[in-house]
N, C-alpha and C positions, 0 to 999 in steps of 0.2 A: 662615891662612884655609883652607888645603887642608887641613888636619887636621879642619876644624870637619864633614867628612861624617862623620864617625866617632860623632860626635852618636846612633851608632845606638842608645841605649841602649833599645830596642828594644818596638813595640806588636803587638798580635796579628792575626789576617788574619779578614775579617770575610765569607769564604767557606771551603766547609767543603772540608776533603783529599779527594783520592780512597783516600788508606790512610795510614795512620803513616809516619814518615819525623822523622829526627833529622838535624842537621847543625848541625856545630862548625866553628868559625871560629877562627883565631889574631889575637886584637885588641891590637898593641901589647904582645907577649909571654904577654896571658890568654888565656882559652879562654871564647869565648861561646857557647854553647848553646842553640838553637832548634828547637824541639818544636811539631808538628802532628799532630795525630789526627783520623781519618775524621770525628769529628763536630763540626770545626770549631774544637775549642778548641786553644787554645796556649799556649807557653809559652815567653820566653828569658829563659836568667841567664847573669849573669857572678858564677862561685861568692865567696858569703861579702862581696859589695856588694848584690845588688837583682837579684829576676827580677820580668818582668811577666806576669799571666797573664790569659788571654781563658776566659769561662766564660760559659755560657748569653748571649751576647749582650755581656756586658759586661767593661771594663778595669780590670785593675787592678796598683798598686805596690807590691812587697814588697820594704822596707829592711830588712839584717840589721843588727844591733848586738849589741853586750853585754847587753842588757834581754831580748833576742831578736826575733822579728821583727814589723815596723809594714805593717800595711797601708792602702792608700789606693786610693780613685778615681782613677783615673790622668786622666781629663777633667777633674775639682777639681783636681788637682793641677797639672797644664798650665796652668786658667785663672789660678788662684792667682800662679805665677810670673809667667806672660808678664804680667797685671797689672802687677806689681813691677820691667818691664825700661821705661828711659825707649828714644824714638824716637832712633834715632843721624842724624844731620844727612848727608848725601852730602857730601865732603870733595872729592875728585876723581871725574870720569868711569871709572867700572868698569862693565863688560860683560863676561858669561861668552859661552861655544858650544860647540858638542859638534862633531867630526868622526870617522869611522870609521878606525880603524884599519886599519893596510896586510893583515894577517893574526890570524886566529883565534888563540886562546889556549886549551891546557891547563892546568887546576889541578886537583887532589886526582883527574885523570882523567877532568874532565867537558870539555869543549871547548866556549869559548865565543864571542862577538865582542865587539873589543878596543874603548871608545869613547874619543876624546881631549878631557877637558874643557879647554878654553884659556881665559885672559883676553885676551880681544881687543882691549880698552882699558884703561888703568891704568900703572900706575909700569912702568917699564922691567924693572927687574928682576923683575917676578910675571908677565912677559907671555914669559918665556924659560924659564917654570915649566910644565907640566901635569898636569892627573889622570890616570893609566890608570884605566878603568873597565873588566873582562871581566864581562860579562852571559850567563847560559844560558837558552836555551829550550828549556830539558829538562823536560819535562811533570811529572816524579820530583818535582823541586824547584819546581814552580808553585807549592804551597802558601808553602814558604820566601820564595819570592818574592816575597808578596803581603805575608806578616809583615815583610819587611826595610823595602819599601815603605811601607808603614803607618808601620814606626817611623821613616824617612827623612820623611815626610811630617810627622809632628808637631814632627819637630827642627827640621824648613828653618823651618815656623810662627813655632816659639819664635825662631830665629834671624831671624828678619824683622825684629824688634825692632833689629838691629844689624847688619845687609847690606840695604840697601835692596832692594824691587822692584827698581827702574829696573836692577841689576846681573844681571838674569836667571839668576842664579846659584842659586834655587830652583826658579824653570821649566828648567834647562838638566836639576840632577841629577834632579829629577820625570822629565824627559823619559826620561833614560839608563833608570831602575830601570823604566820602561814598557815595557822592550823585555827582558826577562826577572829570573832570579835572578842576585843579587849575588855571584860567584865570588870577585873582588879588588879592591881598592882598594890603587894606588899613585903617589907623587909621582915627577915624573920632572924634574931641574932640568939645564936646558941641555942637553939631549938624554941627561941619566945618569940611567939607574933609582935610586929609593932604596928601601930594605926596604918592603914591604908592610906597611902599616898596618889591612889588612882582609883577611884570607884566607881560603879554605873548606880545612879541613883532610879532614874526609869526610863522608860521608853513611849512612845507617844506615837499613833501615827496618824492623826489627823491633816487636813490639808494645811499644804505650807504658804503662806503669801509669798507669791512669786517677788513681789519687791523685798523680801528679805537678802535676795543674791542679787540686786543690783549695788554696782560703785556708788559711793557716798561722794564721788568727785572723782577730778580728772586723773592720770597718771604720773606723778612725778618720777623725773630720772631718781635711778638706788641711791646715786651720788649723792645727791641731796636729804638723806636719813639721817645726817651729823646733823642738819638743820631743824630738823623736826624730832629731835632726843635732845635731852638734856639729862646729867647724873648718873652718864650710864656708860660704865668703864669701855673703850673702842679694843675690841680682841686683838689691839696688833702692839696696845701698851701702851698707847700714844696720851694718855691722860684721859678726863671726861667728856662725854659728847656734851656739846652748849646747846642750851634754848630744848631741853623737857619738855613738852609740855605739859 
């Protein structure tokens, strides 16, 4: 369950930079890459899987394959799935919360404050578990901020389908990512740190080539994403999507 914030496979920020600015993250060994430019567009990939990009107002999903790459409506695409997830039943009483960390954290040289997400109710052993969250209110990275938020925001959504409300555990990390940008994400079990699963590696703010936020091709219908996956279980149980690329 603590892995599932990682969900950031990331939307765009729907207010504009104050300048260009790049920042790379180490997600789980890859390198995710999120891009902001003065006039609001963006962009994050995880190279040679899927970047999203934000352009004139709107979202969108670029899958790379073998055929080369597919684009989509990133909102069609969201309603599409989340459609296809059944309601999960609340099994046991689960409850999240956040408390502040004893002291500030450095990463990649930004300094930030440390949040603790806990389970405050639930199986014993996930209740001796929590999340470190390091948040920055570094003005540099507001824009990144709002992109990470965005895409935390559409994953907790989709994951609603399968953590209920009543667990507060999308109002907890809503609440965390409102209080700056995303530095790191890590599990900490019985009081031992485990590797970071979300890190800022650095930040960059050099100009950005405007062709990095343009479409790699035209729009295809959501419908059409069974056609452009392959080996990738369909969230509604129906077997594997054909034709991967």
């Amino acid at each position: 369950m603590f892995r599932t914030t990682l969900l950031l496979a990331a939307l765009l920020a729907p207010l504009p930079a104050l300048a260009d600015v790049t920042a790379r993250y180490g997600v789980d060994g890859k390198e995710l890459v999120v891009e902001a430019d003065e006039g609001g567009n963006s962009r994050v990939e995880l190279a040679g899987k899927f970047a999203i990009i934000r352009r004139d107002g709107a979202d969108y999903v670029v899958l790379y394959g073998k055929t080369g790459p597919k684009v989509f409506e990133l909102q069609a695409l969201a309603t599409l799935f989340k459609a296809m997830l059944p309601k999960a039943a609340e099994k046991e009483k689960v409850q999240f919360g956040v408390e502040p960390g004893t002291a500030p954290a450095t990463v990649a040289g930004r300094t930030g404050s440390v949040w603790l997400m806990r389970m405050l109710a639930g199986p014993e052993k996930d209740r001796k578990r929590h999340i470190e969250i390091v948040t920055s209110a570094d003005p540099q990275l507001a824009p990144i901020g709002r992109i990470v938020a965005r895409a935390a925001d559409l994953a907790l959504d989709f994951m609603a389908g399968f953590i209920p409300e009543s667990t507060q555990f999308g109002a907890t990390a809503r609440g965390i990512l409102a209080k700056g940008a995303l530095l790191r994400i890590q599990p900490v079990d019985s009081g031992v740190p485990g590797k970071a699963v979300f890190e800022l590696r650095s930040v960059d703010s050099a100009a950005i080539d405007p062709k990095h936020f343009e479409l790699p091709g035209p729009v295809t219908p959501a419908e059409e994403v069974f056609g452009a996956m392959d080996g990738l279980a369909r969230p509604d149980g129906g077997g594997k999507i054909e034709n991967l690329p």
